[in-house]
C-alpha positions in Angstrom: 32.2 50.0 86.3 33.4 47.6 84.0 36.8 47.6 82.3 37.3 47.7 78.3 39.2 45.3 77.2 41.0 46.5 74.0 42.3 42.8 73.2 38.9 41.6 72.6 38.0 44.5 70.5 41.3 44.3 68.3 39.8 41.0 68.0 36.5 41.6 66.7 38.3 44.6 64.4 40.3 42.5 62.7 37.8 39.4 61.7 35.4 42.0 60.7 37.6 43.3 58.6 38.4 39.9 57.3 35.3 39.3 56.3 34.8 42.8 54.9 37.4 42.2 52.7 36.4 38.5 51.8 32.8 40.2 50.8 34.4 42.6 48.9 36.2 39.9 46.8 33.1 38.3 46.2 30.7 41.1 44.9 31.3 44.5 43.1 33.0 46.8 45.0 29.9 48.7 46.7 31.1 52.3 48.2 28.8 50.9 51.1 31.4 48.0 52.0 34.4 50.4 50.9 33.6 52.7 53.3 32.7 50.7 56.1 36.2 48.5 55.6 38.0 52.2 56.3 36.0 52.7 59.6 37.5 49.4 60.9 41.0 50.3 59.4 40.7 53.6 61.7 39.6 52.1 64.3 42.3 49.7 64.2 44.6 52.6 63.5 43.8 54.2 66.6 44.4 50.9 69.0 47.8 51.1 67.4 48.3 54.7 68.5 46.6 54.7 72.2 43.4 56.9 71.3 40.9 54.3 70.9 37.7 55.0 72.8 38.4 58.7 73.2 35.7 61.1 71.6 37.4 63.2 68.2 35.6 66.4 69.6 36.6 66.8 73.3 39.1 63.9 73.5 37.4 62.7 76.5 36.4 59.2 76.9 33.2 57.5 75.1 30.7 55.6 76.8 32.0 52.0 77.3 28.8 50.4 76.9 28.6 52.4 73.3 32.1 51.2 72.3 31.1 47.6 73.4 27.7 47.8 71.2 29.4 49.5 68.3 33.5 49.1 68.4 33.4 52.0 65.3 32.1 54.4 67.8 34.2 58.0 67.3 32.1 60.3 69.4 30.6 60.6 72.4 27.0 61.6 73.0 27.7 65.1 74.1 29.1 65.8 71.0 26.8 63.6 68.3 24.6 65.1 65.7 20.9 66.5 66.6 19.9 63.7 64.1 22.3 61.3 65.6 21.0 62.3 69.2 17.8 61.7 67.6 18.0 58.0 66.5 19.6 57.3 69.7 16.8 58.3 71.8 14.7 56.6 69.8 16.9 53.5 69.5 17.0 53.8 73.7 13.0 54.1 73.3 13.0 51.1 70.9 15.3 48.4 73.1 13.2 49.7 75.8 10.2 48.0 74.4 11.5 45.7 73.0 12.8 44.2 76.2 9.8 44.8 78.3 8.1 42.7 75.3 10.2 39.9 76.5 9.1 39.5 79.8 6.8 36.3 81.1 3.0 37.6 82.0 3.2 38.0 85.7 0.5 37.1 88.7 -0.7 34.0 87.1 -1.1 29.9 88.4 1.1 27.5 85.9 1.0 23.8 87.3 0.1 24.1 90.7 2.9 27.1 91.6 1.5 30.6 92.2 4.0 33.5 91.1 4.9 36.9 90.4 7.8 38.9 89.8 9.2 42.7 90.1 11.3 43.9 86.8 13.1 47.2 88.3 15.7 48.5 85.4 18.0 51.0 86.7 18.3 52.7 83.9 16.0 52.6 80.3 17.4 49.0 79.9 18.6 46.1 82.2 21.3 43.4 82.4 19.0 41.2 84.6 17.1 38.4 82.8 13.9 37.0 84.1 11.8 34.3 82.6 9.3 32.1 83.8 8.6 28.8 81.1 5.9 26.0 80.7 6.8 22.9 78.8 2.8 21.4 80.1 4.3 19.4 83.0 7.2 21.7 84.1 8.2 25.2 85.0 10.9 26.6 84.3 11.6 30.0 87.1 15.1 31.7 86.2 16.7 34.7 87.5 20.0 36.0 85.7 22.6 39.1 85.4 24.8 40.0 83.0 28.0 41.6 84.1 28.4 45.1 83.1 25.9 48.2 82.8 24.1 49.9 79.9 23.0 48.5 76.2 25.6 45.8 76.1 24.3 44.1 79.3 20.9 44.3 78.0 22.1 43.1 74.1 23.1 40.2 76.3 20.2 39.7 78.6 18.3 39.4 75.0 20.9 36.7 73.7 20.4 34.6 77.3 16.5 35.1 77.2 16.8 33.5 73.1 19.5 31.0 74.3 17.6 29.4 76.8 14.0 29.3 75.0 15.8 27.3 72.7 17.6 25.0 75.0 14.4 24.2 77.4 12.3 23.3 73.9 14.7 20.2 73.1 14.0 19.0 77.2 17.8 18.7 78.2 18.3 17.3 82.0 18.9 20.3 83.7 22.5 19.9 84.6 22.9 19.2 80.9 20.7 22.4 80.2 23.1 24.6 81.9 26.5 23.1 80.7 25.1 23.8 76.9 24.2 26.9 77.5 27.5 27.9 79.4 29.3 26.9 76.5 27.1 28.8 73.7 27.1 31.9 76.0 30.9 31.5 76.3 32.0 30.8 73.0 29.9 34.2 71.9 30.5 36.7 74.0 33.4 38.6 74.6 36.2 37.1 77.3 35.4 39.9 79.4 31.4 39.1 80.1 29.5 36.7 81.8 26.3 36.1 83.5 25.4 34.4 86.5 22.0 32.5 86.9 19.8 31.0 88.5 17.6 28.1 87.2 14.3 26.6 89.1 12.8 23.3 87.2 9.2 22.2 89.4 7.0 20.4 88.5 3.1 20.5 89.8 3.7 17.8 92.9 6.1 20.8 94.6 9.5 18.7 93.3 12.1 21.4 91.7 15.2 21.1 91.0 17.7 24.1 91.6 20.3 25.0 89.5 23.0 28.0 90.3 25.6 29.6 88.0 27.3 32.0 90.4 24.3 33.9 91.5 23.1 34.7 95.2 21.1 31.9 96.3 17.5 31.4 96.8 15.7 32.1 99.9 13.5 29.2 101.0 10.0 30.7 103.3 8.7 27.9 105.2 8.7 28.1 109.1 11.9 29.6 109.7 13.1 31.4 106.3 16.8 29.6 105.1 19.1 30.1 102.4 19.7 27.0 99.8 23.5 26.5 99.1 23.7 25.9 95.5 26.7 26.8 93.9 28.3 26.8 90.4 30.0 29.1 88.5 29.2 31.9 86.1 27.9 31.3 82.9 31.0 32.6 80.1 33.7 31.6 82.5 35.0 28.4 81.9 33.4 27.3 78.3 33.9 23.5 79.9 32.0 24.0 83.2 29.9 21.4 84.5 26.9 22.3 86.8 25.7 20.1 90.5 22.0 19.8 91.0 20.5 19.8 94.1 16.4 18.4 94.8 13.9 19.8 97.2 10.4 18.7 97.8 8.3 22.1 98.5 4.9 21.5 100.4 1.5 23.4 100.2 2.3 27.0 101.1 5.8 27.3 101.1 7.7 29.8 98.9 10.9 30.2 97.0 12.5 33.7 96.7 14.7 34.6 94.0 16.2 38.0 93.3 19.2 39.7 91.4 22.2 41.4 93.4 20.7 44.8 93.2 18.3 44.1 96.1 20.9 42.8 98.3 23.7 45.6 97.4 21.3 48.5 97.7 23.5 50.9 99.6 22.6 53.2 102.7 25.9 55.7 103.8 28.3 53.1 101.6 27.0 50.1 103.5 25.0 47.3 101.4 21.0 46.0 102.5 22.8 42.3 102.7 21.3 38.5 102.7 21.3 39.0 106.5 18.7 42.1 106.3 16.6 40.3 103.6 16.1 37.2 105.4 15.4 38.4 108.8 12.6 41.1 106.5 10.9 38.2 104.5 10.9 35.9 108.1 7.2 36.9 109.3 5.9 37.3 105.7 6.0 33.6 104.6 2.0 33.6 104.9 1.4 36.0 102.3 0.8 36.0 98.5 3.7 36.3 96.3 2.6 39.6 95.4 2.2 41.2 98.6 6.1 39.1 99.8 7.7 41.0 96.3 6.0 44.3 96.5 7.0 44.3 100.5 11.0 44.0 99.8 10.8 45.9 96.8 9.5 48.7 99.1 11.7 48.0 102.4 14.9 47.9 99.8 13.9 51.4 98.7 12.9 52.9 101.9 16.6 51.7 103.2 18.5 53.1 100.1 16.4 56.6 100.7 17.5 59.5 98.1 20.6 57.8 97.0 20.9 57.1 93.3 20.4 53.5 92.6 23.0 51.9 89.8 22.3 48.4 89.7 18.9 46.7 87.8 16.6 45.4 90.8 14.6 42.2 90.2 12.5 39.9 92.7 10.6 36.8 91.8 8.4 34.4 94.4 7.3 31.2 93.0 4.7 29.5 95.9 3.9 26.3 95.8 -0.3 25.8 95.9 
C-alpha cells in the first residue's frame, strides 16, 4: 500500500490555484472558475488543519488512489451520490476499455521473432505496461510497472505507453531512449512514483539489446534456462540517471521471458512463488511455443497462490526467436 504524500499534493494545490487565479485575471469572472478556485482553497484549508484525505460523512479515510487522481476529492465512495456512484462505474467501465484498447495485437510473427503475451489486471485497471513496437527493421518488447495500485497507476501506465511511442518514433540509441524517458517521466509525475521497465530492442538476425530500469530481469530459455543481469534504476528516481546496455545474440529457437513482479510475488501461506520457482518451472518448457510457455506459468502461478486473493497486476510476455 502506498503512502500519500501530502507535500506533493500541497504542491499541485497551490500551482493550480495559481493558475486558477491567473485565468481568472484574464477572462470574466465565470462562476465555473469561481467555484473551482474555492474547492482548492478548502482543500488547502484542510492540509493546514490535519483532515485532508478523510471522507466529510464518516470521517474515515478516502481512497488514496482517488485523492491521487483527483486531490479535490471530499468523500469516499461509500458515501458518494447514486449519480456520483453512477459516473464512477461507468468512468471505471470507460478506463477499463480504454486501456485494453492500448494493448499490442498478441500471437503474431514481426521480423523473424514469434510472441505473445498474458495481460492479467488485478483489479478493473493495471499499473503494468506492456507494449510490443515495429519501426520495419526493429522490435521494440517492453515490460513495465508503475508503483502504486488503483487509477493512478494505471493514469500512469497510459502516460508511459504515450511517452515511449513517442520516443521510439524519433530512433534514439537505446541507452539514450531510456535516459529521455526517465527524465520526462520524472519531471511529471509526482516525487512519490515511479516505474520500473524493462526494454527489449531485436532485430530480425536474433541481435537485441536489453535495457533494465529496476525491473526483475529476463529469463533466457535456451539449454539450461538463466537469468540476464541487467540492472539500472527505476524510471522517476533520479531525473539524471543514465542507463548500461548489455548485447546478446539469440539463435533459432531460443526464447526470452519477460514478466512483471506479480508472477514472482504470488503468495502461498505469506511465502512468495520466487525467480527460483519460475526458472526451475519454465526449465523443460524451452521447446514449446510462446503461447503454450505463457499460458503454462500463468496457470502454475495460479494453482500455487490457490484461493488467496491476488493484489498485484500479473503480466507474462515470451518473445522467440524463429
Amino acid at each position: 500500500m502506498f503512502e500519500l504524500n501530502t507535500d506533493e499534493i500541497r504542491a499541485k494545490l497551490t500551482d493550480r490555484k495559481t493558475r486558477l487565479e491567473i485565468a481568472i485575471t484574464k477572462t470574466e469572472k465565470s462562476s465555473q472558475l469561481v467555484g473551482l478556485l474555492k474547492e482548492v482553497d478548502s482543500a488547502l484549508e484542510r492540509l493546514d488543519t490535519g483532515t485532508y484525505g478523510l471522507c466529510e460523512v464518516c470521517h474515515d479515510s478516502i481512497e488514496k488512489e482517488r485523492l491521487l487522481a483527483d486531490p479535490l476529492m471530499r468523500f469516499c465512495i461509500d458515501h458518494l451520490s447514486t449519480v456520483q456512484q453512477k459516473n464512477l462505474e461507468e468512468d471505471i467501465e470507460l478506463s477499463s476499455s480504454i486501456q485494453k484498447a492500448l494493448l499490442p495485437k498478441n500471437n503474431l510473427v514481426l521480423n523473424g521473432w514469434d510472441f505473445n503475451y498474458i495481460y492479467e489486471p488485478a483489479g478493473p485497471v493495471s499499473g503494468d505496461y506492456c507494449d510490443i513496437l515495429n519501426t520495419g527493421s526493429e522490435t521494440y518488447f517492453i515490460v513495465g510497472d508503475v508503483s502504486g495500485k488503483g487509477f493512478a497507476a494505471s493514469m500512469l501506465m497510459t502516460h508511459m505507453h504515450a511517452m515511449f511511442h513517442s520516443l521510439i518514433s524519433v530512433g534514439l540509441p537505446l541507452e539514450e531512449l531510456l535516459s529521455r524517458a526517465n527524465r520526462l517521466f520524472c519531471e511529471s509525475t509526482l516525487t512519490s512514483h515511479y516505474a520500473t521497465l524493462l526494454c527489449i530492442k531485436a532485430d530480425e538476425k536474433g541481435r537485441i539489446e536489453v535495457c533494465n530500469a529496476g525491473h526483475v530481469q529476463p529469463i533466457l530459455l535456451s539449454g539450461n534456462c538463466k537469468i540476464l543481469d541487467v540492472r539500472g534504476f527505476p524510471l522517476g528516481l533520479f531525473c539524471q540517471s543514465t542507463y548500461e546496455i548489455k548485447n546478446y545474440n539469440l539463435e533459432t529457437g531460443e526464447s526470452l521471458l519477460l514478466y512483471s513482479d506479480g508472477i514472482t510475488e504470488a503468495l502461498r501461506n505469506g511465502k512468495e512463488f520466487g525467480v527460483e520457482r519460475l526458472l526451475d518451472f519454465v526449465n523443460p518448457l524451452t521447446d514449446f511455443s510462446p503461447k503454450h510457455i505463457s499460458n503454462k506459468i500463468l496457470n502454475e502461478v495460479r494453482e500455487y497462490s490457490g484461493s488467496e486473493n491476488r493484489t498485484d497486476d500479473q503480466t507474462i510476455m515470451l518473445i522467440r526467436k524463429i
